[in-house]
C-alpha positions as CSV (number, residue, x, y, z in Angstrom):
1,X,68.0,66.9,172.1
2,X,68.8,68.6,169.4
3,X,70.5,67.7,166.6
4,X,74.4,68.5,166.0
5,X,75.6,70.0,163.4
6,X,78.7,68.8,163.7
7,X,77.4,65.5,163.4
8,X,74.9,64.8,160.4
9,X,75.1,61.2,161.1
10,X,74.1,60.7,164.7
11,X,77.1,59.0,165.2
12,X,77.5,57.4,168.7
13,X,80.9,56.2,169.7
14,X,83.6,54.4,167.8
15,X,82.9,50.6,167.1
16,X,86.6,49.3,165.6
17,X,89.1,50.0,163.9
18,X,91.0,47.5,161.0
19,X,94.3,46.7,160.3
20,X,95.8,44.6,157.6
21,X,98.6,41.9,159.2
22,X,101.2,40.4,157.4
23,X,101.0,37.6,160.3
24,X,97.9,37.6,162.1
25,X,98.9,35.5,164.7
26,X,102.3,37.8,165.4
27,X,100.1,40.9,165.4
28,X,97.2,39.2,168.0
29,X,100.1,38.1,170.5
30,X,101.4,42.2,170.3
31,X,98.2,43.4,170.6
32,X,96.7,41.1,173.5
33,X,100.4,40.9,175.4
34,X,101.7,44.7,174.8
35,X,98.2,46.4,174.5
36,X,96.0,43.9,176.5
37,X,93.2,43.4,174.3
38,X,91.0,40.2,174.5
39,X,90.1,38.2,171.5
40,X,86.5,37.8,170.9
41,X,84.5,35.6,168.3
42,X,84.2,36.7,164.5
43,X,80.9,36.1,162.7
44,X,80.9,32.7,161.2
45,X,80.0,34.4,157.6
46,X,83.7,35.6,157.9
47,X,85.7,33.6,155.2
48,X,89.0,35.0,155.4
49,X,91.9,34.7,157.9
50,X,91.5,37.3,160.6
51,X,91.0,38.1,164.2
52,X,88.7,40.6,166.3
53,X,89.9,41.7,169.6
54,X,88.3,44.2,172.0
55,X,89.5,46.9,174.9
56,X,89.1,50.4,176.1
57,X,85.8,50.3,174.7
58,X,86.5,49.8,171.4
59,X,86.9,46.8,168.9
60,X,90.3,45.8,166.8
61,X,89.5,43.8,163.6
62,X,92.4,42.3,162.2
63,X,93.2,41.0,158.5
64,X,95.4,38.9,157.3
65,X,96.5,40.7,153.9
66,X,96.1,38.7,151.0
67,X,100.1,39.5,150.2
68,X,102.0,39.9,152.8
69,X,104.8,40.7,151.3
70,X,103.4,44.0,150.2
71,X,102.7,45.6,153.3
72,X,105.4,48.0,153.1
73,X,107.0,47.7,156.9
74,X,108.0,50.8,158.2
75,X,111.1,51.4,160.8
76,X,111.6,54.8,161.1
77,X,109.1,56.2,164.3
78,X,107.9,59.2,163.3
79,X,105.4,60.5,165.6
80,X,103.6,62.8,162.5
81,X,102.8,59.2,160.9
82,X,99.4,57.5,160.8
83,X,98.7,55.7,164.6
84,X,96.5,55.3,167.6
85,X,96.9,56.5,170.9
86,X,96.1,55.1,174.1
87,X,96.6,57.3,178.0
88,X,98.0,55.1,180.6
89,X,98.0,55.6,184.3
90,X,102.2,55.6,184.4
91,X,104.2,56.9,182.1
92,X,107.2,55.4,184.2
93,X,105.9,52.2,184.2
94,X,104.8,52.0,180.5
95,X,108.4,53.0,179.9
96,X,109.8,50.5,182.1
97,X,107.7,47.6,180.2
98,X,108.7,48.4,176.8
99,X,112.1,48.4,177.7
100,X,111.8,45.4,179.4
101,X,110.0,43.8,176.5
102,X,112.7,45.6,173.9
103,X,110.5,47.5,172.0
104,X,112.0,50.2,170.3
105,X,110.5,53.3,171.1
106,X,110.8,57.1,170.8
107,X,110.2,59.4,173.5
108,X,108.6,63.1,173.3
109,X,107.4,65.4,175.6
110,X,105.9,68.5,174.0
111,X,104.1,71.5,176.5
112,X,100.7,73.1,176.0
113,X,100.2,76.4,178.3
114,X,102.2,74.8,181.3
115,X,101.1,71.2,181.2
116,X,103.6,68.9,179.9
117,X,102.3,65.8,178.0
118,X,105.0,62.7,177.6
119,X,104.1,60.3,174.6
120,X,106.0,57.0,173.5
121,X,105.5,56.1,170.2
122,X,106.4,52.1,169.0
123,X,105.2,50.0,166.0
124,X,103.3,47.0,166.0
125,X,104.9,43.7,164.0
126,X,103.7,45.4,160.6
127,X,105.0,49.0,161.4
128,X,101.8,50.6,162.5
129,X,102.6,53.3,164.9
130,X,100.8,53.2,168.9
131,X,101.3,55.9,170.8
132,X,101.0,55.7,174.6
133,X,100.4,59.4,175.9
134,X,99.5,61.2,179.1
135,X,97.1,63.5,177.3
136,X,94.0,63.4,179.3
137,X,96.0,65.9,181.5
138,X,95.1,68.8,178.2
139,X,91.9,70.7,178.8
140,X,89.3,70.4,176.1
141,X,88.5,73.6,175.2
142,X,85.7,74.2,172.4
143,X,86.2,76.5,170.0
144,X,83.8,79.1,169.9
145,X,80.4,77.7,169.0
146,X,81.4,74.0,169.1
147,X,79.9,71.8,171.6
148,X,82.5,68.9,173.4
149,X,80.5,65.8,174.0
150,X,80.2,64.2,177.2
151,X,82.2,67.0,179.5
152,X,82.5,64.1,182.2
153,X,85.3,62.8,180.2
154,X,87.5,66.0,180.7
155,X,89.9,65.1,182.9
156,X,91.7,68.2,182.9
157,X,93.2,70.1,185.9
158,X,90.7,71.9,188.2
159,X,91.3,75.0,186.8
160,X,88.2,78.1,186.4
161,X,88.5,77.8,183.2
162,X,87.7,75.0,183.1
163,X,85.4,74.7,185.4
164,X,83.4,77.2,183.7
165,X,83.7,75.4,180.5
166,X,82.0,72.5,181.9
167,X,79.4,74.1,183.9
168,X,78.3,76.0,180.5
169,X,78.5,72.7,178.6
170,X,76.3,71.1,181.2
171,X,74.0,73.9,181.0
172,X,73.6,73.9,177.6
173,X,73.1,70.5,177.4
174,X,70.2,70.6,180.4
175,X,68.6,73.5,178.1
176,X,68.7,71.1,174.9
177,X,67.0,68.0,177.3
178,X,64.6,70.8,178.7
179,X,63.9,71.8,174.7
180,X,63.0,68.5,173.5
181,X,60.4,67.6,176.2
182,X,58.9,70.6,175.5
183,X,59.4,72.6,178.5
């Protein structure tokens, strides 16, 4: 297969992501009760306080910061700040739970061509922002010479458009397989 330009690296997948925790222990109990990662061992050579947890294919390294007092907490939810996202299967339900729970949360639907996407957004105990979204309902729709990387994850409506956008990414990427055997 050829090589993509858009990615000089070879890059594969995400591994983790890291966040610095006033408390680790408060941020592990959001993360693994809200969120529902698992904890999973560290490397021994680890010598600070910390925690790695895993889900949804992807690893959460936490750290406790070395002054906790100077993680500036924020408390305003402003869905334009720095966060992660994760799609649920319900919005209803997610909704339901973080009421539930009393997690204060901000709710936003925005539309995109017809299809509405609903988001919550929420902090975690240091003020990072989650969002939990419906957005697997958008197509993914490369831009003109772009290539979109594996097309089985588009879980878009059955549309021809995109339909067609699949089929000519699955071509293309049957042509590239074909190329480097040497066919």
């Amino acid at each position: 297969m050829k090589e993509i330009a858009a990615n000089p690296l070879n890059l594969k997948s995400m591994n983790h992501f890291s966040l610095l925790c006033q408390s680790v222990e408060d941020s592990v109990a959001f993360y693994t009760k809200i969120l529902g990662f698992v904890p999973i061992q560290r490397p021994g050579y680890l010598d600070f306080d910390g925690a790695w947890l895993f889900s949804f294919g992807i690893g959460l390294h936490l750290l406790q910061s070395e002054d906790p007092h100077m993680i500036s907490k924020k408390t305003e939810i402003n869905p334009k700040d720095n966060h992660i996202s994760f799609q649920c299967e319900n919005m209803g339900t997610v909704e339901k739970k973080l009421k539930e729970m009393g997690i204060e949360y901000k709710r936003q639907r925005v539309e995109e061509g017809g299809i509405y996407v609903d988001q919550l957004f929420f902090h975690d105990p240091d003020g990072f922002m989650i969002e939990i979204c419906n957005c697997d309902i958008l197509p993914v729709i490369p831009i003109a010479g772009e290539m979109v990387r594996p097309c089985s994850g588009i879980r878009a409506p059955a549309t021809t458009t995109n339909t067609k956008i699949c089929s000519l990414v699955n071509r293309l990427d049957n042509k590239d397989l074909e190329l480097s055997k040497g066919r």
